[in-house]
Wavefront OBJ file of the C-alpha trace (Angstrom):
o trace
v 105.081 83.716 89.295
v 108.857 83.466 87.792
v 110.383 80.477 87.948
v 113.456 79.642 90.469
v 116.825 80.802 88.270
v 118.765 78.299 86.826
v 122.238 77.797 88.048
v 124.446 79.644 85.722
v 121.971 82.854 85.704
v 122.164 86.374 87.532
v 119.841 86.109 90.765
v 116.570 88.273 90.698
v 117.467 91.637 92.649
v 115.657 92.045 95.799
v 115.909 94.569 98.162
v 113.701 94.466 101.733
v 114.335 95.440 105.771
v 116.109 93.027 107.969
v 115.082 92.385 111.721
v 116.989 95.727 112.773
v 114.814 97.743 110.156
v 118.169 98.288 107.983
v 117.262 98.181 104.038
v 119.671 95.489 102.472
v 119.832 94.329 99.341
v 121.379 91.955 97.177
v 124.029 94.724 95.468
v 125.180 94.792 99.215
v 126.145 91.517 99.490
v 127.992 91.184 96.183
v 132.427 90.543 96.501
v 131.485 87.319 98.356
v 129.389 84.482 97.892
v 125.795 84.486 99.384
v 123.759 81.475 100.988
v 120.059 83.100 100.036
v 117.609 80.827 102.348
v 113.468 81.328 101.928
v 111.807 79.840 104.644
v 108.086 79.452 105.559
v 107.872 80.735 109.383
v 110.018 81.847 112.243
v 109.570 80.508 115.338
v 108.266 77.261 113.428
v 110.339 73.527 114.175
v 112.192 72.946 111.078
v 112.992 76.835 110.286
v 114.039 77.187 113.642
v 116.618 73.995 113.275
v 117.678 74.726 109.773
v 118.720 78.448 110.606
v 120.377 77.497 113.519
v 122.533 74.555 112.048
v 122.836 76.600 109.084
v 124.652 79.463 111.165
v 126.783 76.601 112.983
v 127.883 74.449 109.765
v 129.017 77.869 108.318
v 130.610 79.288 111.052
v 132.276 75.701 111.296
v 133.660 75.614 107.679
v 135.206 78.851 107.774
v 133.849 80.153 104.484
v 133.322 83.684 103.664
v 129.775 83.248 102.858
v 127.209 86.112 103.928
v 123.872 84.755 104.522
v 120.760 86.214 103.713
v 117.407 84.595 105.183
v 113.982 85.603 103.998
v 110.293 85.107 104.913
v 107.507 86.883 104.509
v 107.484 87.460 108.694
v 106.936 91.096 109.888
v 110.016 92.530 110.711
v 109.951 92.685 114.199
v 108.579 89.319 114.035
v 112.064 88.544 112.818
v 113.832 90.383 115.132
v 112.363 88.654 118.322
v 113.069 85.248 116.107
v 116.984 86.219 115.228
v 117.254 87.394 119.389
v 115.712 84.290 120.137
v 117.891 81.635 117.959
v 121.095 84.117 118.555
v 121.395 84.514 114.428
v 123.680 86.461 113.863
v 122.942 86.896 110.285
v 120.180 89.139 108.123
v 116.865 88.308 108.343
v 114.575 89.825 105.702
v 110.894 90.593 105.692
v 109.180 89.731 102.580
v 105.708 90.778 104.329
v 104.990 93.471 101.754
v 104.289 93.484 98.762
v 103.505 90.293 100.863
v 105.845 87.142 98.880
v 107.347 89.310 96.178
v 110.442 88.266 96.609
v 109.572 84.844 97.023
v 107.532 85.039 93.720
v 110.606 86.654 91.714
v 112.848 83.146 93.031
v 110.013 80.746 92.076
v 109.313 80.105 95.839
v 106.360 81.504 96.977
v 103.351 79.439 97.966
v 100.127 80.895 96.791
v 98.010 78.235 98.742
v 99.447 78.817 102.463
v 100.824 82.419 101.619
v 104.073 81.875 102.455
v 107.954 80.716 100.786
v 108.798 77.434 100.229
v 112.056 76.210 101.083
v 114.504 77.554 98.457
v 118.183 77.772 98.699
v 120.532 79.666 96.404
v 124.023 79.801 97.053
v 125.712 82.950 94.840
v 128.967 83.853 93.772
v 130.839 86.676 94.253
v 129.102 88.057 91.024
v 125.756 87.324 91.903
v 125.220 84.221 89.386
v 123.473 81.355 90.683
v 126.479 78.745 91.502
v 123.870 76.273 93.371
v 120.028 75.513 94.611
v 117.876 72.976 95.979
v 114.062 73.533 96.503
v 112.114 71.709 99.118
v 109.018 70.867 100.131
v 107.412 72.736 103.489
v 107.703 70.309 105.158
v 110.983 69.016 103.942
v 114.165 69.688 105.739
v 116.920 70.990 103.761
v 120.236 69.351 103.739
v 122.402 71.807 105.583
v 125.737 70.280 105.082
v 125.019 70.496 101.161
v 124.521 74.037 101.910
v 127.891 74.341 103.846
v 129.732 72.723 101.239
v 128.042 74.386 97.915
v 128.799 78.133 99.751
v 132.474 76.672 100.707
v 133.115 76.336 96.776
v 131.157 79.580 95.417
l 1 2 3 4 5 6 7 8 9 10 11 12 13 14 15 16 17 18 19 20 21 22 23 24 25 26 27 28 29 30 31 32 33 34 35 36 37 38 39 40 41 42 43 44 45 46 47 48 49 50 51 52 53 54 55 56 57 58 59 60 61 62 63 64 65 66 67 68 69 70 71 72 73 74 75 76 77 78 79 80 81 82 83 84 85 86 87 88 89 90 91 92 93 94 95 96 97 98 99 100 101 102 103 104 105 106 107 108 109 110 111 112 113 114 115 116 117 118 119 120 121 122 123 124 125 126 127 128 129 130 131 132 133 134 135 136 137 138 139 140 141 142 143 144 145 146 147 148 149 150 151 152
């Protein structure tokens, strides 16, 4: 498995469907900075929380920020998830080749099969500007989030 990038280097590529079966990809986002979030499971307590105060802090600070939000979920998994939690932001399958996106950001737990918590915040370039990687079962600090996409 790669390790996570270091801030200060490009991200990994990745390209995958969202919930709405759209192919997106990380040239796509570029011209703005990028909140990249892996998360374990949709539908689960802490992913469910994070997301949603994740789409509220942002929408809060006013920042351009796109975010992008990856498991390894089937996509319409992800799609009853995002309709569910009213995110209004992409949600990416990384179901097949099951984790390789997680495994290109350093992320992907081979034990339960699934990402760990990872956050990358971009720049407009696509160079690392920020992450933090968490536990499972660790919540991530959304406000640090907010704040490290409000100065990409």
């Amino acid at each position: 498995m790669a390790a996570a990038p270091e801030i200060g280097q490009a991200a990994p590529g990745l390209s995958s469907r969202n919930q709405h079966g759209e192919r997106v990809s990380l040239a796509d986002a570029r011209g703005a900075p990028l909140v990249l979030v892996f998360y374990p499971w949709a539908f689960s307590g802490i992913c469910t929380g994070e997301l949603g105060a994740l789409r509220d802090g942002l929408a809060r600070s006013r920042t351009d920020a796109r975010v992008l939000a990856v498991s390894c979920d089937a996509m319409f998994s992800l799609r009853a998830f995002a309709e569910q939690e009213r995110l209004t932001f992409d949600l990416l399958t990384d179901h097949w080749p099951h984790g390789e996106i997680a495994r290109s950001y350093g992320v992907f737990d081979d034990e339960l099969g699934v990402a760990r918590r990872g956050s990358f915040v971009l720049d407009a370039h696509g160079v690392v500007a920020w992450r933090t990687l968490n536990g499972i079962g660790e919540a991530r600090d959304i406000a640090a989030h907010v704040a490290a996409a409000a100065a990409a």
